[in-house]
FIFIKE-960417 format. One record per atom (N, C-alpha, C): residue in three letters; x, z, y; chain; atom name. Coordinates in nm, 4 decimals, decimal comma. Layout:
# FIFIKE-960417
R|r|east|up|north|c|a
R|Ala|X|Z|Y|A|CA
...
This chain:
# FIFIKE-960417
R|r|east|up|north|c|a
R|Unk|-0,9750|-2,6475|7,5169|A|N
R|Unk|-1,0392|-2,5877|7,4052|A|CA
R|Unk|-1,1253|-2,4720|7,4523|A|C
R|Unk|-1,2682|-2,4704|7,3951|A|N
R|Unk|-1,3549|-2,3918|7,4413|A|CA
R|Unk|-1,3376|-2,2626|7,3480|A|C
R|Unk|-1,3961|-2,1541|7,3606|A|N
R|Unk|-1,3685|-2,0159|7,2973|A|CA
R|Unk|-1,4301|-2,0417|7,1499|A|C
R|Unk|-1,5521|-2,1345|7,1621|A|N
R|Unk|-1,6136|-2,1735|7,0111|A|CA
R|Unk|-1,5078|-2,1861|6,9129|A|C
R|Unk|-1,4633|-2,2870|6,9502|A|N
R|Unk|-1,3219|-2,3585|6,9176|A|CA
R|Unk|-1,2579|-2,2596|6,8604|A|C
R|Unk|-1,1780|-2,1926|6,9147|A|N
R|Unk|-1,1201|-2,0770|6,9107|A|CA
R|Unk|-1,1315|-1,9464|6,8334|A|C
R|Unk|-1,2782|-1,8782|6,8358|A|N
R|Unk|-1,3401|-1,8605|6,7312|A|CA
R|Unk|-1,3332|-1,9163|6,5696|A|C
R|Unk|-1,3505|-2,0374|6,5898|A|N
R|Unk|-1,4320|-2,0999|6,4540|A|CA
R|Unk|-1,2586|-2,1287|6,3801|A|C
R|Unk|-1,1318|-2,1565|6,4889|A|N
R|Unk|-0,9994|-2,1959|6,4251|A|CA
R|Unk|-0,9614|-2,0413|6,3287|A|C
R|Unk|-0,9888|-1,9235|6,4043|A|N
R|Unk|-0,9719|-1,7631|6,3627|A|CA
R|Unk|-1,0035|-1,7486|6,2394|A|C
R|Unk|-1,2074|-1,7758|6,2467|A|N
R|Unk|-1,2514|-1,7192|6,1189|A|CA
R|Unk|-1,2089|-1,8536|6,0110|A|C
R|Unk|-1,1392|-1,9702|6,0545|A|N
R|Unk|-1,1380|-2,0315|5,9470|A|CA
R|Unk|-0,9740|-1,9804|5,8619|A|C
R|Unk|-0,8728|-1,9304|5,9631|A|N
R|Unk|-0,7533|-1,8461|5,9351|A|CA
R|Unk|-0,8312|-1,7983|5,8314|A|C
R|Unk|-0,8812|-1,6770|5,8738|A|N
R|Unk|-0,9510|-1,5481|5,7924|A|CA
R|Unk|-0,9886|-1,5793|5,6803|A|C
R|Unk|-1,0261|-1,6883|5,6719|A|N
R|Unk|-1,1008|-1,7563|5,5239|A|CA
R|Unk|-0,9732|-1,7713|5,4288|A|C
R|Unk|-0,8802|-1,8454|5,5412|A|N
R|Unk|-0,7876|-1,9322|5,3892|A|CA
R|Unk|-0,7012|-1,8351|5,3813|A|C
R|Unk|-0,6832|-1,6961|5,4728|A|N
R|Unk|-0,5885|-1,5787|5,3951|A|CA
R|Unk|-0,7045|-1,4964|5,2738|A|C
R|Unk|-0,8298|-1,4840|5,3271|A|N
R|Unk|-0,8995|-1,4595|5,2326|A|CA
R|Unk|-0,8719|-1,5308|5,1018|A|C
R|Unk|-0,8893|-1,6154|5,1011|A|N
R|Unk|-0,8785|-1,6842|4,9919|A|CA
R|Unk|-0,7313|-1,6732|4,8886|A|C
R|Unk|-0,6448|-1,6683|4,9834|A|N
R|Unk|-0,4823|-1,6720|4,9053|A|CA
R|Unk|-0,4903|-1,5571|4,8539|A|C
R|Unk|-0,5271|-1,4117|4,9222|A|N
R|Unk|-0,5357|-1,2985|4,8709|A|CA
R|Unk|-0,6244|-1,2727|4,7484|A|C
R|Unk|-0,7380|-1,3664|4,6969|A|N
R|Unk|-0,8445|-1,3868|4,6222|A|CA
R|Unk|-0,7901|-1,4256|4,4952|A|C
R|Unk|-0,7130|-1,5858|4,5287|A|N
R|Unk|-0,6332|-1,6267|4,4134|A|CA
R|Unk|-0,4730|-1,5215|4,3746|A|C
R|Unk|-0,4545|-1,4704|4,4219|A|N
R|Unk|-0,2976|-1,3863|4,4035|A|CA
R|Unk|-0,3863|-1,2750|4,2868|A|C
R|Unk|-0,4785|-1,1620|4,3616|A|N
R|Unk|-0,5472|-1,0684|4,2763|A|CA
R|Unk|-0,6229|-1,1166|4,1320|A|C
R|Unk|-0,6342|-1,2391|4,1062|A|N
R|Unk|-0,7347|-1,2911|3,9891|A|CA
R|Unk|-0,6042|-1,3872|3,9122|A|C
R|Unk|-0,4360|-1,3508|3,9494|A|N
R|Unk|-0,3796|-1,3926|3,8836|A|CA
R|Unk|-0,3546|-1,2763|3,7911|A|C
R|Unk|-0,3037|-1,3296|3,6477|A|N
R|Unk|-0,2874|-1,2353|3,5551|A|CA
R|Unk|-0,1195|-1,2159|3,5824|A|C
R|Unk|-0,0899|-1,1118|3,5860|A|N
R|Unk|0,0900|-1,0477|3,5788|A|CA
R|Unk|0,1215|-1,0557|3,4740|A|C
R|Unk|0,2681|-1,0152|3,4891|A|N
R|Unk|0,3844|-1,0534|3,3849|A|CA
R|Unk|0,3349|-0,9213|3,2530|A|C
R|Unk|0,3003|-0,8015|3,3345|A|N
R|Unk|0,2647|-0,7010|3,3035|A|CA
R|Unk|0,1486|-0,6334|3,1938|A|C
R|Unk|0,0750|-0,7947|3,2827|A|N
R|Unk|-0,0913|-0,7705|3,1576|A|CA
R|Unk|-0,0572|-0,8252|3,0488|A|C
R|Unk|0,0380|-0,9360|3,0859|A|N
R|Unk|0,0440|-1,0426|2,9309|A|CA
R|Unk|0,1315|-0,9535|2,8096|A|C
R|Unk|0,2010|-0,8898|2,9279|A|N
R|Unk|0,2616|-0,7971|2,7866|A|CA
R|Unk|0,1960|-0,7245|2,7565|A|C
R|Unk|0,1338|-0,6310|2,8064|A|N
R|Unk|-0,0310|-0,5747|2,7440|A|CA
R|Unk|-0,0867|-0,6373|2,6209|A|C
R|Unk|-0,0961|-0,7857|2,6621|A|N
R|Unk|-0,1990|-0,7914|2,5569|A|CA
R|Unk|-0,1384|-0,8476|2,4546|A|C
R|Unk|0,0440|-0,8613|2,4574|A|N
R|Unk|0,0803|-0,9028|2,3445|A|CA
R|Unk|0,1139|-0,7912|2,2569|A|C
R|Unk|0,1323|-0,6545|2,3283|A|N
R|Unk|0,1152|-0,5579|2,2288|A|CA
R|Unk|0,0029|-0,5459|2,1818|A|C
R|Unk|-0,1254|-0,5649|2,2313|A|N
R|Unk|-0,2161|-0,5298|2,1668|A|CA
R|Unk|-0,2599|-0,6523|2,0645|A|C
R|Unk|-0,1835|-0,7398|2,0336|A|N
R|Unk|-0,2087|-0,8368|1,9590|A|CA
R|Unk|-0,0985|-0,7589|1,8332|A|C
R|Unk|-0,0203|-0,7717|1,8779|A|N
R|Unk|0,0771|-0,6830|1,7641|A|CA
R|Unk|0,0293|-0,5892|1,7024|A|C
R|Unk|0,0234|-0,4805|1,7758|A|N
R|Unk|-0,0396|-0,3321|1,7287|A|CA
R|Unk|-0,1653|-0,4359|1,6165|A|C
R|Unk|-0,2923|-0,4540|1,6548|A|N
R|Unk|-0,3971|-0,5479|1,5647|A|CA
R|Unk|-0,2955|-0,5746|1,4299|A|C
R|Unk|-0,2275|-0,6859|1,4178|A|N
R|Unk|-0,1597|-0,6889|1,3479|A|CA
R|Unk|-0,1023|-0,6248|1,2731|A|C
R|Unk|-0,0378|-0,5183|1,3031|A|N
R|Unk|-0,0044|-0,4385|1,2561|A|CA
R|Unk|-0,0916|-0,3212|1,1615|A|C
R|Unk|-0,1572|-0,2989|1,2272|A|N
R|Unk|-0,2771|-0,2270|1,1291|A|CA
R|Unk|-0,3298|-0,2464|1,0587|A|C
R|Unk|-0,3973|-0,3825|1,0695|A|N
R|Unk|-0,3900|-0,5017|0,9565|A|CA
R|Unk|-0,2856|-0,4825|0,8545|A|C
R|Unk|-0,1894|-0,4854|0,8556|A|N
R|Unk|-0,0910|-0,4829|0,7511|A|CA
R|Unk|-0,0597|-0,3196|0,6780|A|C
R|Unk|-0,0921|-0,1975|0,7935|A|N
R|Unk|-0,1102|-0,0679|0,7287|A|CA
R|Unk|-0,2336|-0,0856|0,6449|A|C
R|Unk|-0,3602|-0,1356|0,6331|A|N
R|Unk|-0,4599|-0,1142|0,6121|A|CA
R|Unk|-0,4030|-0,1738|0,4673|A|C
R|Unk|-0,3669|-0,3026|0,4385|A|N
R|Unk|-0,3913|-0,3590|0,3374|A|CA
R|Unk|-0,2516|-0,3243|0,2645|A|C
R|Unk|-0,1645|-0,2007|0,3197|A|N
R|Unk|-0,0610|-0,1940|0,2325|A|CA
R|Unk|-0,1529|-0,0271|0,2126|A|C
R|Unk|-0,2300|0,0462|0,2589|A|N
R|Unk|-0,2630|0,1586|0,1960|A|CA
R|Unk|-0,3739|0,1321|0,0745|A|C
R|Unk|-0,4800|0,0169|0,0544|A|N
R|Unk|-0,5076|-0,0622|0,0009|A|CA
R|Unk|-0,4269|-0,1001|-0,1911|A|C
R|Unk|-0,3012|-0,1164|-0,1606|A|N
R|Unk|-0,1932|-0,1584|-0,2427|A|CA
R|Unk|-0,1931|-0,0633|-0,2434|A|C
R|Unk|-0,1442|0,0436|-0,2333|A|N
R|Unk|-0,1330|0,2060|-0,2904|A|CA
R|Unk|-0,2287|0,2494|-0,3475|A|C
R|Unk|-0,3522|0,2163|-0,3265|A|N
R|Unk|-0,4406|0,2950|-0,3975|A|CA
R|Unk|-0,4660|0,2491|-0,5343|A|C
R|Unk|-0,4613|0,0820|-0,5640|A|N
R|Unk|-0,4668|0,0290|-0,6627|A|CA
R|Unk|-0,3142|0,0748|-0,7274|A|C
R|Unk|-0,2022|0,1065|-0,7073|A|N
R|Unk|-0,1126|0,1059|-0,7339|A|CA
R|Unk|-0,0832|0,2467|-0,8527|A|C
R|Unk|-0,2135|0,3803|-0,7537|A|N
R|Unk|-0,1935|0,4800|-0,8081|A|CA
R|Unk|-0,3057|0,4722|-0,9459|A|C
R|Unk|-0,4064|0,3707|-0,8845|A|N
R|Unk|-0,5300|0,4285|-1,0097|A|CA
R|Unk|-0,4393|0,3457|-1,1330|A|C
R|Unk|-0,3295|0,2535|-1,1497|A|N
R|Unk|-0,2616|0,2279|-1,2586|A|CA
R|Unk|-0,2165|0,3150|-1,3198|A|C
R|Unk|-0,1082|0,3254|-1,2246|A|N
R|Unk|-0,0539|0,4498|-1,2854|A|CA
R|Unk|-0,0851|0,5821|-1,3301|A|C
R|Unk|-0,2142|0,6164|-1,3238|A|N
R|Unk|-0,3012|0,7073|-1,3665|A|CA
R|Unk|-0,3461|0,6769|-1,4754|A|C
R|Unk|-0,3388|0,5211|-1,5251|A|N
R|Unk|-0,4028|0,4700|-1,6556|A|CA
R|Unk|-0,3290|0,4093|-1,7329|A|C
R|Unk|-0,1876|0,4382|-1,6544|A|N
R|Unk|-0,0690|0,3978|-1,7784|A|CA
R|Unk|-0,0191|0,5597|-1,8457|A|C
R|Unk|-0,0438|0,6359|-1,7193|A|N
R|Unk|0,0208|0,7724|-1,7688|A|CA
R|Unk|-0,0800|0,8237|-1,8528|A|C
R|Unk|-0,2100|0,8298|-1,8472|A|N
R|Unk|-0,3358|0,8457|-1,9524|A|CA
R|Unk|-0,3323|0,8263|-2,1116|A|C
R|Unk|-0,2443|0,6348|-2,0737|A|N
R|Unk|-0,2035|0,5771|-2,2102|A|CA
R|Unk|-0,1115|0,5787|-2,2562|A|C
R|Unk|-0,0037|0,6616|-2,1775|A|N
R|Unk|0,0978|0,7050|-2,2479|A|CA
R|Unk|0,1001|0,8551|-2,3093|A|C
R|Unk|0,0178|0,9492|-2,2690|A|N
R|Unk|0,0302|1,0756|-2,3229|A|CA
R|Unk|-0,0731|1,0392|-2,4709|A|C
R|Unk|-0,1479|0,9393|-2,4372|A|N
R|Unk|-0,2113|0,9322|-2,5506|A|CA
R|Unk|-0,1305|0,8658|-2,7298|A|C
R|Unk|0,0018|0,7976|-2,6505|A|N
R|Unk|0,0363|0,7166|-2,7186|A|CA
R|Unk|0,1238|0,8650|-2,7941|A|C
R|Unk|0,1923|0,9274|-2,7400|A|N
R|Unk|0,2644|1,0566|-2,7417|A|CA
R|Unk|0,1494|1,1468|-2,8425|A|C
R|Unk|0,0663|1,1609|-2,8168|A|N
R|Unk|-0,0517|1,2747|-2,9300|A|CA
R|Unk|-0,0300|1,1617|-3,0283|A|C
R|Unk|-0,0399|1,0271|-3,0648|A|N
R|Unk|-0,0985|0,9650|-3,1496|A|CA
R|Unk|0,0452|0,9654|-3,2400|A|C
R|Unk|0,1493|0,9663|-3,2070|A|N
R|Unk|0,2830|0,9736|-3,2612|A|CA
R|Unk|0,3199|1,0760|-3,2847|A|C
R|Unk|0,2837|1,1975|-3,2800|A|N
R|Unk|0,3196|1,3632|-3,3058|A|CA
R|Unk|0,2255|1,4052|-3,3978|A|C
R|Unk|0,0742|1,3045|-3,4152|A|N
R|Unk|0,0233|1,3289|-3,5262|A|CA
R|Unk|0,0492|1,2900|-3,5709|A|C
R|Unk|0,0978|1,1002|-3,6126|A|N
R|Unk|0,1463|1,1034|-3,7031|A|CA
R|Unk|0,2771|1,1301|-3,7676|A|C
R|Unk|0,3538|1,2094|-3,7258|A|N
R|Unk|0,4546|1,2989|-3,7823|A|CA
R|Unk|0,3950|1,4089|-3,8483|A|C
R|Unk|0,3255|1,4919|-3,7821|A|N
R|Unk|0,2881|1,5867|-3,9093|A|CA
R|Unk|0,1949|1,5453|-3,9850|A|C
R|Unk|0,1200|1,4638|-3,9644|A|N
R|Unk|0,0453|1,4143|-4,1020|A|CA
R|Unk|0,1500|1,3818|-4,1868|A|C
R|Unk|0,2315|1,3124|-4,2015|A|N
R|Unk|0,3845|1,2677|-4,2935|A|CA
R|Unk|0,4570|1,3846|-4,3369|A|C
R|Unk|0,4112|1,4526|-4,2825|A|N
R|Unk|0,4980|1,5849|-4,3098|A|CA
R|Unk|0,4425|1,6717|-4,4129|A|C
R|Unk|0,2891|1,7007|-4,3491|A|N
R|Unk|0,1813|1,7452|-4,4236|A|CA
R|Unk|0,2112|1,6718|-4,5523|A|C
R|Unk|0,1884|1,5406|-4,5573|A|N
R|Unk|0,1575|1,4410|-4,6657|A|CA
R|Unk|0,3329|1,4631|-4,8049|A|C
R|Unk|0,4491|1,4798|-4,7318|A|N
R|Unk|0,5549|1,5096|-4,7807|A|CA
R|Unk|0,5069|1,6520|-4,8706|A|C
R|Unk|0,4711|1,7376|-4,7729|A|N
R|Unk|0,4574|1,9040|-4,8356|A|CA
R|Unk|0,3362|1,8711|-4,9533|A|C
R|Unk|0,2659|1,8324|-4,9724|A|N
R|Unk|0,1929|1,7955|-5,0408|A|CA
R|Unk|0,2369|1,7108|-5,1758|A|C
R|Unk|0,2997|1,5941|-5,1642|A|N
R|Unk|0,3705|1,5691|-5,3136|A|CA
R|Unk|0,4235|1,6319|-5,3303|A|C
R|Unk|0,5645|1,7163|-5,3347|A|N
R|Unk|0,6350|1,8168|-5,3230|A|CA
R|Unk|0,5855|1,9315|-5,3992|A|C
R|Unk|0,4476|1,9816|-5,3119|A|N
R|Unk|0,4083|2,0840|-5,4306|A|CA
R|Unk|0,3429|2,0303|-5,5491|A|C
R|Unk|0,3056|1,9460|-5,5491|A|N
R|Unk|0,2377|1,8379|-5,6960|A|CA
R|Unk|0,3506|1,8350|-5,7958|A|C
R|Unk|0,4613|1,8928|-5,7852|A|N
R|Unk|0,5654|1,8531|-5,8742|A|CA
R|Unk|0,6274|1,7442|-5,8584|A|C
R|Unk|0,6322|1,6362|-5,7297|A|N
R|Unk|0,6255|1,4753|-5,7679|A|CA
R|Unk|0,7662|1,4781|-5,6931|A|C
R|Unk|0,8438|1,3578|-5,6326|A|N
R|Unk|0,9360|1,3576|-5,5455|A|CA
R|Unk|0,8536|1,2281|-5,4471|A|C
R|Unk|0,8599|1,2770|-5,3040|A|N
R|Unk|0,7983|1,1447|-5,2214|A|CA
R|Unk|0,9193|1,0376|-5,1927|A|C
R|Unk|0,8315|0,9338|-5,1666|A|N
R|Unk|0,9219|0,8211|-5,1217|A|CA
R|Unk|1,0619|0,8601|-5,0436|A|C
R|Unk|1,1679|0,8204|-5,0676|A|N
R|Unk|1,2665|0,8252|-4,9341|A|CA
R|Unk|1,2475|0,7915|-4,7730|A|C
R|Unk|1,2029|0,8603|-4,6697|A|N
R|Unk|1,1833|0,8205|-4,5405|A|CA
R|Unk|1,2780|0,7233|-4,4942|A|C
R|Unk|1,2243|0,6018|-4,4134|A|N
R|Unk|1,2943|0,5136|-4,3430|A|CA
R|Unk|1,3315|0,5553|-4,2196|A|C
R|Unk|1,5016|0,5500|-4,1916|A|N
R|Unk|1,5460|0,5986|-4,1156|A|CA
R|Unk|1,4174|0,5644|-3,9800|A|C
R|Unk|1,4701|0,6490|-3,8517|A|N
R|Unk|1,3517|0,6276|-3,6934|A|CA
R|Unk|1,4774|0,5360|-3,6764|A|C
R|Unk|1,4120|0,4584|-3,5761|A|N
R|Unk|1,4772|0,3702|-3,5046|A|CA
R|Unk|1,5312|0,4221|-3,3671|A|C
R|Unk|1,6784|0,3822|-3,3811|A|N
R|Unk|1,7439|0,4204|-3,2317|A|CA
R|Unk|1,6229|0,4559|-3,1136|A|C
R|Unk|1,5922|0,2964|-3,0752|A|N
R|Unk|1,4743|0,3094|-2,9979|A|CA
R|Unk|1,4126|0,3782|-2,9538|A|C
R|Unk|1,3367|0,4826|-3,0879|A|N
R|Unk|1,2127|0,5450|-3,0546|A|CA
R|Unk|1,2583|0,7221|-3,0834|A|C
R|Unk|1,3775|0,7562|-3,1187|A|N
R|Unk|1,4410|0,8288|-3,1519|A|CA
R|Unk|1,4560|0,9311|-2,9679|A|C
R|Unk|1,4442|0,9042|-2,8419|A|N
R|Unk|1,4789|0,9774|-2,7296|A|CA
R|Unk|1,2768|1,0233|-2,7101|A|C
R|Unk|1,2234|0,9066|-2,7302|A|N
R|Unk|1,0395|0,9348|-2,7390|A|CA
R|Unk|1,0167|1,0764|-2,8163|A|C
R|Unk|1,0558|1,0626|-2,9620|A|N
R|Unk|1,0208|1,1431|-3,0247|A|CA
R|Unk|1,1203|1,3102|-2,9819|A|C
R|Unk|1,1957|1,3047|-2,9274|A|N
R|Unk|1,2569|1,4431|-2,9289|A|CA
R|Unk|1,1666|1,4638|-2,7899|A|C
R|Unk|1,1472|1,3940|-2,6609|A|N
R|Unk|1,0629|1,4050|-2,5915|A|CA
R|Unk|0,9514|1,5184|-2,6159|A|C
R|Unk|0,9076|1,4656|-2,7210|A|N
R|Unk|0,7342|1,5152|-2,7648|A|CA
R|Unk|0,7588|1,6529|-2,8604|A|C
R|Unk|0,8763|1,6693|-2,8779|A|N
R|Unk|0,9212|1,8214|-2,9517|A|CA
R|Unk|0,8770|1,8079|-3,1247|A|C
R|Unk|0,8693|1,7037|-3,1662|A|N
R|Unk|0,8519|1,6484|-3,3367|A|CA
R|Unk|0,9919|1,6798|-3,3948|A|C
């Protein structure tokens, strides 16, 4: 065997460790994949903060428009108590006797002390 020979057997070594070292570095690790399955998670996850802060916001502008329609329902029931009342004091001084009031209903009886009627 001539030195050519010899030579050319070397750099062809050199090549195929080159090469093993080439394919080993351009493999992905145990390490990255978990990387990127957190970062698939985390994604996910934010995703699901996003569209549950989303649900809160619709959640509050309700309840801003039930509590709206309930204080309203509350004025509309405290007037009409003193209008009835008014309306009582009023036959009363006419000389007249008013109707007998129908008892409140259990029900609505904890509403109304609520509202101070």
């Amino acid at each position: 065997m001539t030195v050519d020979t010899w030579i050319q057997a070397g750099l062809a070594l050199v090549g195929t460790a080159g090469g093993v070292v080439s394919a080993r570095a351009a493999r992905r690790t145990k390490r990255q994949e978990k990387r990127d399955d957190f970062t698939t998670i985390k994604d996910a996850l934010n995703e699901r903060i996003d569209d549950l802060k989303k649900d809160i916001t619709s959640h509050q502008t309700q309840i801003t428009c039930q509590q709206d329609q309930i204080t309203g329902q509350g004025a509309a029931i405290s007037w009409l108590v003193v209008d009835r009342r008014s309306l009582v004091g009023y036959i009363r001084g006419a000389g007249l006797e008013p109707p007998v009031a129908r008892p409140i209903p259990e029900r609505a009886r904890p509403f109304l002390d609520s509202i101070d009627v």
